[in-house]
N, C-alpha and C positions, 0 to 999 in steps of 0.2 A: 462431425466432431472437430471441435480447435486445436489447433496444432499446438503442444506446448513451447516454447522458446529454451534455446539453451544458449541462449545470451547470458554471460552470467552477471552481470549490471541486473538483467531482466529479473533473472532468478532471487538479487537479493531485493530489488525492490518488493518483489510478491512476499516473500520472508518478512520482511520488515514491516511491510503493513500490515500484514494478517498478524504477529505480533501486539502492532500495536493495538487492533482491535481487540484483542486476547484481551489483554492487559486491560481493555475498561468491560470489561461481561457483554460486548455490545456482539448482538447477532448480527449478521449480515443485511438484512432486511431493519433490524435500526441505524446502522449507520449507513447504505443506502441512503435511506427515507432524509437523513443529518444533511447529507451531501447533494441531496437531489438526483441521484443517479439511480439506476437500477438494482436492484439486489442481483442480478446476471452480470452486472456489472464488474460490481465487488467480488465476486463467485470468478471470475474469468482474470479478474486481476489477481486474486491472490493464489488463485491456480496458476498463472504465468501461463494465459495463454497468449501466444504471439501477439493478436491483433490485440488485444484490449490492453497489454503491459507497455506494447511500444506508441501505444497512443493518447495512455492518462495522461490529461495536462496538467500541469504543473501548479493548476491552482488549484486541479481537486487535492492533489498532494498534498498540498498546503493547506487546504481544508481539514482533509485528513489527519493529519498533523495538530490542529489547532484543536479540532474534536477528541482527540484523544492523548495527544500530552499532560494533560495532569495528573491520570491514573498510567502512564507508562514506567516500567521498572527503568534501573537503573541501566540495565542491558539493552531493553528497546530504545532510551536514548540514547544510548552510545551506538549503535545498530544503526539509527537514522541519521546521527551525523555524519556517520562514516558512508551511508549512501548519498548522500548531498553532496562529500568532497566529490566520489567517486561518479555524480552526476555532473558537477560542475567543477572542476579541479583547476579552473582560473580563475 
């Protein structure tokens, strides 16, 4: 079994994406399938499990992101921008 992270950068990126997928009705296994990834994938990221959270690249993010920003509430964008500073805070 994956070990979870208590990274907590870790912990909000897992928060925030599974969010943002919330926020469009999309199951794991569709936005997988969007992203080209696995649905274990997506399952292990937004469980925060170590290996898979400290490894999304940053394009799937952004993939992520682009699939799902126009049905995210006002809270999940605020949630992702505040993970972007706190990913990249230069």
């Amino acid at each position: 079994m994956a070990s979870k992270s208590n990274d907590k950068l870790h912990i909000q990126k897992a928060r925030v994406l599974r969010l943002l997928r919330r926020d469009n009705a999309l199951t794991q296994e569709d936005l997988a399938r969007e992203l080209n990834i696995s649905r274990e994938t997506v399952v292990a990221v937004e469980n925060c499990h170590s290996g898979a959270i400290s490894a999304i690249p940053a394009d799937i993010m952004s993939e992520w992101w682009k699939r799902c920003r126009d049905s995210a509430s006002d809270d999940s964008r605020s949630e992702f921008s505040k993970l972007i500073v706190n990913l990249y805070p230069d």
